[in-house]
C-alpha positions as CSV (number, residue, x, y, z in Angstrom):
1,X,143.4,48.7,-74.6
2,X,143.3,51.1,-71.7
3,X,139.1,51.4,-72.8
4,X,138.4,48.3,-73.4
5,X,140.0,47.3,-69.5
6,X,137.9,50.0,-68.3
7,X,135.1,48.4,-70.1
8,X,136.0,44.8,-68.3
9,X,136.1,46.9,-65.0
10,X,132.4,48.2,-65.4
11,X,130.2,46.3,-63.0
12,X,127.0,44.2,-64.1
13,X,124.0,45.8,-64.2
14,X,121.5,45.7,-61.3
15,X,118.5,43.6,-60.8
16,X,116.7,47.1,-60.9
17,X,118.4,48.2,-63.9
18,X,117.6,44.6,-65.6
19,X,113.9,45.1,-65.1
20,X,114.3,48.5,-66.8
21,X,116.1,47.7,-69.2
22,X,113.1,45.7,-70.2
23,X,110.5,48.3,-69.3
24,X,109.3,46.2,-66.2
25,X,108.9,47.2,-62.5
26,X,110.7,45.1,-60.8
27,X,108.0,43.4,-57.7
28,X,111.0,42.3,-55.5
29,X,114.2,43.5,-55.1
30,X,117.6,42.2,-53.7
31,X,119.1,44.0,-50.8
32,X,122.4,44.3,-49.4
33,X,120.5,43.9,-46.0
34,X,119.1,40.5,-47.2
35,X,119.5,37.7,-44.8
36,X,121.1,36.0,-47.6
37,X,124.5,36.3,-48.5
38,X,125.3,39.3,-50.2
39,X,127.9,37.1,-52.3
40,X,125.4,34.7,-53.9
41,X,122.4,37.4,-54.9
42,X,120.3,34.9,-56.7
43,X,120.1,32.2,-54.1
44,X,116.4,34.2,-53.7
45,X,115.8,34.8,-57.2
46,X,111.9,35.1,-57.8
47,X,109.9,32.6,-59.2
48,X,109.6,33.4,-63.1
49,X,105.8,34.0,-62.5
50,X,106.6,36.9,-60.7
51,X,109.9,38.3,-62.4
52,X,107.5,37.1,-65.9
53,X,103.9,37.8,-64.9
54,X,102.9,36.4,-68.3
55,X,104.4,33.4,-67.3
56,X,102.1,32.9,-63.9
57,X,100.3,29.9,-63.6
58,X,96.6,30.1,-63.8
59,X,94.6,30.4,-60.5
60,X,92.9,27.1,-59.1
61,X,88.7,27.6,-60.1
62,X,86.6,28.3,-56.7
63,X,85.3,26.0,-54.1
64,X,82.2,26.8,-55.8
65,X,83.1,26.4,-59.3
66,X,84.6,23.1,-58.3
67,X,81.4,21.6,-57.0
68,X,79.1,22.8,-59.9
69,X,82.2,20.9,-62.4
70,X,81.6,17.9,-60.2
71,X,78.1,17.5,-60.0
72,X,78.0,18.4,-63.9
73,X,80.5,15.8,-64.4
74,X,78.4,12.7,-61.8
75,X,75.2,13.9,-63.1
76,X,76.1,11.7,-66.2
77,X,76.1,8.9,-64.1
78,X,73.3,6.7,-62.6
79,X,73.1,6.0,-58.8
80,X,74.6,2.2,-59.3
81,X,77.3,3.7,-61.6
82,X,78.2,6.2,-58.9
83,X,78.5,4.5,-55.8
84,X,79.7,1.0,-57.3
85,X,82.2,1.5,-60.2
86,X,85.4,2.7,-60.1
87,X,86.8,4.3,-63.9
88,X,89.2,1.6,-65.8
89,X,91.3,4.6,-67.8
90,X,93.3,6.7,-66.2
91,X,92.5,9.6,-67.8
92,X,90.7,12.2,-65.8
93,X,88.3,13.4,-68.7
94,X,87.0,9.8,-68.7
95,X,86.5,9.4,-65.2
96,X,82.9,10.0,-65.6
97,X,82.7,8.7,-68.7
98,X,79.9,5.8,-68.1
99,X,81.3,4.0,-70.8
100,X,84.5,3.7,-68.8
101,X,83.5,2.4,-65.6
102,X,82.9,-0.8,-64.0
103,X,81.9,-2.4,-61.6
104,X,84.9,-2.7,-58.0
105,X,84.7,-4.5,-55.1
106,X,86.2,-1.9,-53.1
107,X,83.6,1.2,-54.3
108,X,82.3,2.7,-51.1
109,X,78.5,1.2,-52.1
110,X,79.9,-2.5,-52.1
111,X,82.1,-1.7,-48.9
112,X,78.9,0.0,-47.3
113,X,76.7,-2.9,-48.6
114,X,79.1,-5.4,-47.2
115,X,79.1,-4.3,-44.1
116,X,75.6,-4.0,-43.8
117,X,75.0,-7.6,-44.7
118,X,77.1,-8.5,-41.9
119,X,76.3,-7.0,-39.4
120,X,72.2,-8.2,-40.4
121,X,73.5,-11.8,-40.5
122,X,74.9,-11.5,-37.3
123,X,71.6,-9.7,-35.6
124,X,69.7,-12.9,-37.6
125,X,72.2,-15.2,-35.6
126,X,71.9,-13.9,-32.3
127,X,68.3,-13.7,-32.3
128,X,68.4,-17.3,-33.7
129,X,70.5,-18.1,-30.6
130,X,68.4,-16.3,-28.1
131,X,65.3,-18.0,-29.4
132,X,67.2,-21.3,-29.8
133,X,68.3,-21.0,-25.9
134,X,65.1,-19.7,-24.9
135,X,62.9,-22.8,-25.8
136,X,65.5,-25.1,-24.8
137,X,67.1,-26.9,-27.9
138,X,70.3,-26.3,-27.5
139,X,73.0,-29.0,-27.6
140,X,76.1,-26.7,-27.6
141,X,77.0,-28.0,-24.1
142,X,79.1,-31.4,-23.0
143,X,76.7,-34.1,-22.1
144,X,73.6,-34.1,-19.8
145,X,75.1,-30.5,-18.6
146,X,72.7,-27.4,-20.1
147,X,74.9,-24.5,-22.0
148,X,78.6,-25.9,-21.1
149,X,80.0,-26.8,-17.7
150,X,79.5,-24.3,-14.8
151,X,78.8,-24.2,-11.3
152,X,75.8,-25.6,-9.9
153,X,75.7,-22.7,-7.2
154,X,76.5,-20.4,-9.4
155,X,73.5,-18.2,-10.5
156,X,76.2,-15.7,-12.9
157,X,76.0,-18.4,-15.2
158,X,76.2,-18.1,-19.3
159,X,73.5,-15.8,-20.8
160,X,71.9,-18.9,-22.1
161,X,70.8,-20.4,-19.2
162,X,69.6,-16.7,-17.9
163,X,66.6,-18.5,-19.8
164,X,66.2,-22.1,-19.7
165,X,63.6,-22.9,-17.6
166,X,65.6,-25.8,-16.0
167,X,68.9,-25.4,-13.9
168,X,71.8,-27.4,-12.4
169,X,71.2,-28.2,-9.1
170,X,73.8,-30.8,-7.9
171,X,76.0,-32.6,-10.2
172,X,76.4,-35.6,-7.8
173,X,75.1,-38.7,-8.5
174,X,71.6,-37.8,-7.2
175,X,69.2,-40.0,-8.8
176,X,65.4,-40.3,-8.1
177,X,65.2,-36.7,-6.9
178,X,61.6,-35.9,-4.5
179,X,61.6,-32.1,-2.5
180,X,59.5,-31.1,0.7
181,X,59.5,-27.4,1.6
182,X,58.7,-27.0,5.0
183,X,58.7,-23.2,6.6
184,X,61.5,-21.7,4.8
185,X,63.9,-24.7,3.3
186,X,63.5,-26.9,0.8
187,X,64.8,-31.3,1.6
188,X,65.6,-33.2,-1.7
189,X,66.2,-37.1,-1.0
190,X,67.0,-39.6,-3.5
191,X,68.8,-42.8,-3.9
192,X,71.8,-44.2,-2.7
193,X,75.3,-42.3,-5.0
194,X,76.6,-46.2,-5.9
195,X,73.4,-46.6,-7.7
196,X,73.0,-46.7,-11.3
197,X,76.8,-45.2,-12.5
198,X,77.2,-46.0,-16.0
199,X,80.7,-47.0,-17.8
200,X,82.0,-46.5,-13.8
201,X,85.5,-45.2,-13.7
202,X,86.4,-47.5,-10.3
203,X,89.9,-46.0,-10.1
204,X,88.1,-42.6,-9.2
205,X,88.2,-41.5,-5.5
206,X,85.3,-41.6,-3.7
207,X,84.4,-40.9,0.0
208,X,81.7,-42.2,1.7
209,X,80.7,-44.1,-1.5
210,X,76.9,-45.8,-1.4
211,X,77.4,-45.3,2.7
212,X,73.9,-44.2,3.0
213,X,70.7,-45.4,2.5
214,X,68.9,-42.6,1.4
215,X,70.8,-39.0,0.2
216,X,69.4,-35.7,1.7
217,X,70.5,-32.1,0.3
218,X,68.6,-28.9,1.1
219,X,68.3,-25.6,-0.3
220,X,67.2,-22.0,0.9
221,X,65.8,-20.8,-2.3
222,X,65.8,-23.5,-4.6
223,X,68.6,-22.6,-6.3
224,X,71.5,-23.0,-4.6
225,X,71.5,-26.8,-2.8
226,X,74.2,-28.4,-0.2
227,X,74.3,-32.1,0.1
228,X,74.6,-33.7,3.4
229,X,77.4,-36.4,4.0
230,X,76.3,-39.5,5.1
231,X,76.2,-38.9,8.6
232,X,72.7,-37.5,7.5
233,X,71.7,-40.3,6.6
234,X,67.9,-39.9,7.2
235,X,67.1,-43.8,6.5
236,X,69.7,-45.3,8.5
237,X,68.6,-48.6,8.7
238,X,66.0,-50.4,6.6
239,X,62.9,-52.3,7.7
240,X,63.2,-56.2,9.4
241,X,61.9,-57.6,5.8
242,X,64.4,-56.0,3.8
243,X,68.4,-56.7,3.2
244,X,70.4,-54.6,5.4
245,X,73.7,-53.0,3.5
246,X,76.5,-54.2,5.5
247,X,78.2,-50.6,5.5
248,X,77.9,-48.9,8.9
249,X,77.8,-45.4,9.7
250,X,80.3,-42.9,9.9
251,X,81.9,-43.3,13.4
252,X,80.5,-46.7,14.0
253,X,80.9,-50.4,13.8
254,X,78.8,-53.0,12.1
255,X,77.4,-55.2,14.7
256,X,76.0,-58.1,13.5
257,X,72.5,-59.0,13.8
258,X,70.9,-60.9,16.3
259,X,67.2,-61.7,15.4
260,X,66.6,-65.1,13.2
261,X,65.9,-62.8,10.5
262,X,68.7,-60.2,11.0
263,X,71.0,-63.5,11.6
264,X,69.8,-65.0,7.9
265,X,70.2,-61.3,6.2
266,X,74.0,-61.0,7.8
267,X,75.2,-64.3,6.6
268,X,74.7,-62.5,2.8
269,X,77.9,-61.5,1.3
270,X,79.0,-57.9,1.2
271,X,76.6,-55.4,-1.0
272,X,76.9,-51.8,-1.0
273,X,73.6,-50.0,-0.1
274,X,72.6,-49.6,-3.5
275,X,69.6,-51.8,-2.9
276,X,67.7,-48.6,-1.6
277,X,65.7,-46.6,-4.2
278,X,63.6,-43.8,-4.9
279,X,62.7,-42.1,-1.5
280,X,59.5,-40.4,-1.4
281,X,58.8,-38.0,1.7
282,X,55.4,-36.5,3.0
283,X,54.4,-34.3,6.1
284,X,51.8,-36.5,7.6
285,X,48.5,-33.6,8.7
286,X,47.3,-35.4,11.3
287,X,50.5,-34.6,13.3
288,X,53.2,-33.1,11.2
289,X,55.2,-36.2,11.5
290,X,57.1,-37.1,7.9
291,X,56.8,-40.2,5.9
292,X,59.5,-41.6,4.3
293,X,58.7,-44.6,1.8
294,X,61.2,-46.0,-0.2
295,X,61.7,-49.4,-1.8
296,X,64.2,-52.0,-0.8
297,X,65.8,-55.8,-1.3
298,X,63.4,-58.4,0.4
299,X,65.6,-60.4,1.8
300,X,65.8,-64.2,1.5
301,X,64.5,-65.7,4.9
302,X,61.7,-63.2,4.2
303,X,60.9,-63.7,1.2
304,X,61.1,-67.9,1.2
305,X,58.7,-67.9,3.9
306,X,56.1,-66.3,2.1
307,X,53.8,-67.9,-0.5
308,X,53.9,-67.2,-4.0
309,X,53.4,-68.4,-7.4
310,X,56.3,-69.8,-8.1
311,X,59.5,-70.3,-6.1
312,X,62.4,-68.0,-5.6
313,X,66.0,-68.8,-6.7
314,X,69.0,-68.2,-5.5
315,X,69.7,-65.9,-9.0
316,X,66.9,-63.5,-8.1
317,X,69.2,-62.4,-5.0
318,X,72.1,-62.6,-7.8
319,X,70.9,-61.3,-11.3
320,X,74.4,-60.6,-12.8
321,X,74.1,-63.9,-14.8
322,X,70.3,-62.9,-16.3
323,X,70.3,-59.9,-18.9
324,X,68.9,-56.8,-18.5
325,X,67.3,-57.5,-14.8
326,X,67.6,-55.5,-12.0
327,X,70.1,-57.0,-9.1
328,X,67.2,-58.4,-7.4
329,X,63.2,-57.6,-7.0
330,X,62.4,-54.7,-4.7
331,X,59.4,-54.4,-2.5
332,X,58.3,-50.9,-1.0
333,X,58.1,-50.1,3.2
334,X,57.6,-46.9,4.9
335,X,59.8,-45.1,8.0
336,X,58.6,-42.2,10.1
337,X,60.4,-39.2,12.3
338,X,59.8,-36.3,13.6
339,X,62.5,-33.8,11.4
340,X,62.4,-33.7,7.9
341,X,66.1,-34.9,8.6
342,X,66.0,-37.6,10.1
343,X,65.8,-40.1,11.7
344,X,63.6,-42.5,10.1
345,X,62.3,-45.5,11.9
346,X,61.4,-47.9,9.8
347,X,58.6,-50.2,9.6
348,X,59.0,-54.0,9.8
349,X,56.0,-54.8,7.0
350,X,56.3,-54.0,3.6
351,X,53.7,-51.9,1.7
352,X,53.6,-53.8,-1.2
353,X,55.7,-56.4,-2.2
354,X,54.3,-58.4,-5.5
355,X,57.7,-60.7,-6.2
356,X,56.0,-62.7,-8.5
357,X,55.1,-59.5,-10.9
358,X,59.0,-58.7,-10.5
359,X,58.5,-56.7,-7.6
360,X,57.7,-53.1,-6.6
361,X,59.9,-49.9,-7.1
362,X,59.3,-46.5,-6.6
363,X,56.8,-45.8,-4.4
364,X,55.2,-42.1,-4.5
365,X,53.0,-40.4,-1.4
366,X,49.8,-38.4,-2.2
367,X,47.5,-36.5,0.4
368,X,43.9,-36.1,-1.0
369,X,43.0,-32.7,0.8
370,X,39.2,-33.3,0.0
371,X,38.6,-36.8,1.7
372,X,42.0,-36.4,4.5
373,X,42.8,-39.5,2.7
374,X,46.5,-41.4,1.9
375,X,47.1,-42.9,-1.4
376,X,50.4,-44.2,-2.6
377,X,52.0,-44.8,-6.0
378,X,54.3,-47.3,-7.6
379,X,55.7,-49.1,-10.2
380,X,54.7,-53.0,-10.8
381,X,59.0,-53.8,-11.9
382,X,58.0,-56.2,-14.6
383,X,60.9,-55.4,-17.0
384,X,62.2,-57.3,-14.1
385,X,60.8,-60.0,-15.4
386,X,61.1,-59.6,-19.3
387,X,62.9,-61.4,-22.0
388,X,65.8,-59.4,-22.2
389,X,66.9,-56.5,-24.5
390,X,66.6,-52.3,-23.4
391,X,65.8,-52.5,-19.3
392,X,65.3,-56.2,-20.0
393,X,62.1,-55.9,-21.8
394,X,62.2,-54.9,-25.5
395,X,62.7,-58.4,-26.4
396,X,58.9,-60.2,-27.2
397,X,56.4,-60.8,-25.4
398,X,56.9,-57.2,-23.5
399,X,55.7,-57.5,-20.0
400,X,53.8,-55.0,-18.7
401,X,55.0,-52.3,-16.0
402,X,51.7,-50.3,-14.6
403,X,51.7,-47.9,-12.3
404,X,49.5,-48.6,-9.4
405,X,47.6,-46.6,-6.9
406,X,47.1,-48.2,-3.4
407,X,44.4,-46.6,-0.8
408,X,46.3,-46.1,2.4
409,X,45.2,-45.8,6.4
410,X,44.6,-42.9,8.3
411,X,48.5,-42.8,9.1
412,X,49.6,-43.2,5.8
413,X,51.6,-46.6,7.2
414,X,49.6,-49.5,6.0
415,X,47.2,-50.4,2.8
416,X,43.6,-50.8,2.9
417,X,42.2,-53.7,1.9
418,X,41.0,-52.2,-1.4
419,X,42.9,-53.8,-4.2
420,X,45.4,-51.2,-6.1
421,X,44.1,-49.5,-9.3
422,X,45.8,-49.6,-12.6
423,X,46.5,-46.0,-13.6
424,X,48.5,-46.5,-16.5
425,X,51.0,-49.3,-18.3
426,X,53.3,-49.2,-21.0
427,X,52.5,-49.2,-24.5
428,X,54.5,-49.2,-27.9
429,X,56.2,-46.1,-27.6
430,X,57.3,-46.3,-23.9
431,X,59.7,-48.8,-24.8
432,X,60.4,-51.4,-22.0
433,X,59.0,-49.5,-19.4
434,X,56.9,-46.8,-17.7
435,X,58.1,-45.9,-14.0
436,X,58.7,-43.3,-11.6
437,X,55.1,-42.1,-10.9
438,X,53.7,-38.4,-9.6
439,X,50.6,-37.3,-8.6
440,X,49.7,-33.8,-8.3
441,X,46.2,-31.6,-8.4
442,X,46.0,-28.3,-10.2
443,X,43.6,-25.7,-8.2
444,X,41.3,-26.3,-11.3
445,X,40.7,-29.9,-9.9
446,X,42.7,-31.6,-12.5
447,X,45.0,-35.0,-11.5
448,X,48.5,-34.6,-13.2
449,X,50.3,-37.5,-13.6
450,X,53.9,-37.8,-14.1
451,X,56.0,-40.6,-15.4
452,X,58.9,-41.9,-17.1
453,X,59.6,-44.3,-20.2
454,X,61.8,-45.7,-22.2
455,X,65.3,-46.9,-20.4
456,X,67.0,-45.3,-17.8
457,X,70.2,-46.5,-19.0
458,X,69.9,-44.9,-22.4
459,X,68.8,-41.7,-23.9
460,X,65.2,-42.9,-25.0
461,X,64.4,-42.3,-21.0
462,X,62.2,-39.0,-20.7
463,X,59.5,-37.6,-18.6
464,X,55.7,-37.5,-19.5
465,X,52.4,-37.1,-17.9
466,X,48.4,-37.8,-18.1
467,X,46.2,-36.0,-17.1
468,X,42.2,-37.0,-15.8
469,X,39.1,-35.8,-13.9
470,X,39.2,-38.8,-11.4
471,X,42.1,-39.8,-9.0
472,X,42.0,-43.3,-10.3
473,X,41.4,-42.1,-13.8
474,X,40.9,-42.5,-17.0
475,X,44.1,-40.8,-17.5
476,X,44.8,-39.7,-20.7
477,X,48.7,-38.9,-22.2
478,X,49.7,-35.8,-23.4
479,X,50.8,-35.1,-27.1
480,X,54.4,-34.9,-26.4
481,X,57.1,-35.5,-23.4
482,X,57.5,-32.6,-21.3
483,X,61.3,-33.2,-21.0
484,X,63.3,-35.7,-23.4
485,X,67.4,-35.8,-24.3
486,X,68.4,-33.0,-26.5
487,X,65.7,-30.5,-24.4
488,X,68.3,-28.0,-22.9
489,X,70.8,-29.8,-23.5
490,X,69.9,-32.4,-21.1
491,X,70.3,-36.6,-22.1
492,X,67.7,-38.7,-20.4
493,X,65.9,-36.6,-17.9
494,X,63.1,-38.0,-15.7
495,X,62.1,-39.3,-12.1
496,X,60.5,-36.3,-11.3
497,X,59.7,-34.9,-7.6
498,X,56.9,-31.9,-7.6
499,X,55.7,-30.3,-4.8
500,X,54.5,-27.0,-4.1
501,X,56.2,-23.4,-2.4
502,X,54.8,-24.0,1.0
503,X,51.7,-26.5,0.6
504,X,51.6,-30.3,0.2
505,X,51.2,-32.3,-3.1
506,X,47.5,-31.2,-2.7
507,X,47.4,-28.1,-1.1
508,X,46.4,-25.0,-2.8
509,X,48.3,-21.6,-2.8
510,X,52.0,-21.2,-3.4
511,X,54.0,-22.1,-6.8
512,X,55.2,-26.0,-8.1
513,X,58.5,-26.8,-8.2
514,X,59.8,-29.7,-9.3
515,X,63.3,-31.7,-9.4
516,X,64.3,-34.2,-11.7
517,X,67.6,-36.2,-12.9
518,X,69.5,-36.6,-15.8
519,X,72.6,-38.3,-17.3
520,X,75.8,-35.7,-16.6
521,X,79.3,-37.5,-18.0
522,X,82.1,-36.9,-15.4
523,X,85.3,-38.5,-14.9
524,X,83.5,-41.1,-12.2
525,X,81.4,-42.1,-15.7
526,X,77.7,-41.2,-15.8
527,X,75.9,-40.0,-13.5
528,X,72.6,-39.1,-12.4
529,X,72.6,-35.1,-11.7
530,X,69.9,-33.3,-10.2
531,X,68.3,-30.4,-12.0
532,X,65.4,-28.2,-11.3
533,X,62.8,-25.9,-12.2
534,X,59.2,-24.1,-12.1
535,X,56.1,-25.9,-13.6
536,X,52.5,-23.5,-14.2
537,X,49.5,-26.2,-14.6
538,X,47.3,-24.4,-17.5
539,X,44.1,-26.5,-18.3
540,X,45.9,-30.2,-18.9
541,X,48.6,-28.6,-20.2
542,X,51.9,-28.7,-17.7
543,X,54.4,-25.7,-18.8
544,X,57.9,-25.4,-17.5
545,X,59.1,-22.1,-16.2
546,X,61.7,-20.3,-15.0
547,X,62.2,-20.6,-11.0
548,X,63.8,-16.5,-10.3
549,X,66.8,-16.3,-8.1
């Protein structure tokens, strides 16, 4: 018993002694002085690959040897197989099994491929934009207004109209626009800003509404324009012969007329100045006065003492009750200052004044350098006369609206006694009308003519132009408009003013500009803006360009 105690007693053998009991030497060894406690030895007990080196795991192949297995293993598959399949087992040996592939969505070579397509459509798209943007057919913008809403002044404007060759100018109602530069500004004039408003909102605050006879707004650079309030008026008061508007200038009191003729226009009832249209200004060389013509209301005592071919009724003065007419028939005079500002006097004879065509409407000066002589343009208003429909005249038989050109005096006041020439009437695909005439000469000696069809009103108006040898013609059209709606995102442009950087409508040197309207919907309703641009005369051909900033 006493032995077999003693044999209890005996302490286990050591690691050390383990390992040679079994003939191995040992790698690590325990320690007293291990940072382990020396009650629990084996908490560090080796890992059986070392206490068992035939147990040790084998060691991962090389770097090398890796890449050689994986290109052995790929080189089995083709390019498609590679970068466009993913393996369906999930067994490694068949991961490059070609049998076992197919074809994933989310392989780097669709993803890459993907991507790629993208990012070409989106170059296509852009460029499709620019080019799109750059020859003007873009309609992404509200109404009348070229590439969305944005400050006329304001030259940061979207990337899009960086390169339409037309700009906004003013967004008022500015209708009828004709420029002068003289030294270093640029004058704009047009009609009256009651005239013309379609779908009017009359709950919308207006000052100085139709106030003025003619508008004036002027410009440093041709981009950025400020209009004048109506105390710059530069037409305050019309000629003898025509209806005077009954509103009186800021800061003073209507008097009342006293001459027979002035007594029989007063006793008319209340009228805005709308009644004044298309301006058309001109330095005079003889003696750098200015020339203002414009068209106006004859008005009754006038107009019943003169002799025409049939009588005038009372409706002409009050054409609300007949269709498609104008408020009454317009004949054209001529006023003279100074300033470029103003003020006009005006003439007490009218220019021309055929009431029994349906009147005359806007008038258009032009200085033949050559022969120092004065011509003026105009518009025979026969639509005034039609049978109803677009502008009162698409309804048979169309009357005819020609453009005339009338010799003037030396002072550009009176006409000659040569008869006007015919330059040009409607045909089938003006619609109702052609109007709003232009003359201009290129330096090559070639007449330009501009004009307008189609209705005013709606988005069939546009701008054209002839071109001929001759100042009274033959003039023969161009191929296509040079402006119509849906061109930079403009609806019914036309009435263009053109003059030249510095020279007169016939002077040589300097670059054209020109100024035109078109329909902008606001919350007043529509309205004629003002919008601008460059124009290069090549051959017959007119080409709009891009005025720089």
């Amino acid at each position: 018993m006493a032995a077999r105690k003693e044999m209890r007693q005996e302490p286990p053998l050591s690691l050390a002694a383990q390992y040679q009991h079994h003939d191995v030497a040992p790698q690590t060894q325990y320690t007293p002085t291990s940072p382990i406690s020396p009650a629990l030895p084996f908490q560090q007990t080796p890992h059986l690959s070392t206490v068992f080196p035939w147990r040790r795991s084998p060691e991962p192949p090389s770097p090398e040897l890796q890449h050689e297995q994986a290109m052995e293993d790929t080189s089995r598959l083709t390019f498609f197989q590679k970068h466009f399949t993913k393996p369906t087992a999930s067994d490694p040996e068949k991961r490059y099994d070609p049998q076992g592939r197919k074809l994933s969505i989310i392989s780097h070579g669709v993803l890459i491929a993907i991507t790629a397509m993208l990012l070409f459509l989106l170059a296509i798209a852009g460029a499709a934009v620019g080019a799109t943007r750059r020859h003007g057919h873009s309609n992404d913008g509200p109404k009348g207004t070229p590439f969305g809403p944005q400050d006329p002044n304001d030259t940061d404007s979207p990337d899009g109209a960086h390169h339409a060759p037309v700009r906004v100018a003013l967004i008022d109602n500015f209708p009828d626009p004709t420029i002068l530069h003289i030294n270093d500004t640029w004058y704009a004039y047009a009609t009256t800003s009651s005239a013309g408003i379609l779908n009017r909102n009359d709950s919308y605050p207006r000052t100085d509404f139709g106030a003025s006879n003619v508008q004036i707004a002027t410009s440093t650079n041709f981009v950025k324009w400020t209009l004048l309030d109506v105390a710059h008026d530069p037409l305050p008061k019309v000629g003898m012969w025509a209806l005077q508007g009954n509103a009186a200038p800021p800061g003073q009191t209507f008097t009342p007329p006293k001459s027979a003729i002035e007594e029989a226009a007063s006793l008319e009832p209340p009228k805005p100045r709308a009644y004044t249209w298309a301006p058309s200004v001109i330095q005079r060389p003889s003696d750098g006065k200015y020339i203002l013509y414009y068209s106006s209301v004859r008005n009754r005592l006038e107009a019943s003492n003169l002799k025409y071919a049939f009588p005038l009724p009372l409706e002409v003065y009050n054409a609300t009750s007949v269709p498609g007419r104008h408020p009454a028939p317009h004949c054209i005079g001529a006023a003279v200052s100074s300033s470029p500002l103003g003020p006009f006097q005006s003439q007490n004879a009218t220019l021309a004044c055929p009431l029994d065509k349906g009147g005359a409407i806007d008038p258009a000066a032009y200085f033949e350098e050559a022969t120092q002589e004065h011509y003026l343009l105009y518009k025979v208003d026969g639509n005034n006369m039609g049978h109803g429909g677009s502008c009162g005249n698409t309804n048979a038989p169309i009357v005819s609206t020609p453009i005339l050109l009338q010799r003037l005096g030396p002072e550009g006041l009176k006409a000659t006694s040569d008869p006007p020439v015919e330059l040009l009437t409607n045909d089938a695909s003006d619609g109702p009308l052609v109007e709003a005439p232009l003359l201009i000469r290129s330096d090559e000696g070639i007449y330009f003519l501009f004009f307008s069809s189609g209705c005013t009103r709606a988005k069939t108006y546009d701008l054209k132009y002839a071109t001929a040898t001759n100042i009274t013609g033959p003039y023969e059209r161009a191929d296509r408009a040079l402006l119509k709606t849906g061109d930079y995102g403009l609806e019914a442009p036309g009435s263009v003013g053109i003059t030249k950087a510095g020279a007169g409508s016939g002077g040589k040197g300097g670059e054209w500009r020109m100024a035109f309207q078109a329909r902008v919907w606001m919350e007043e309703g529509g309205v004629r803006g003002m919008f601008s641009g460059g124009l290069e005369l090549q051959g017959r051909e007119a080409v709009l360009v891009r005025v720089k900033d």
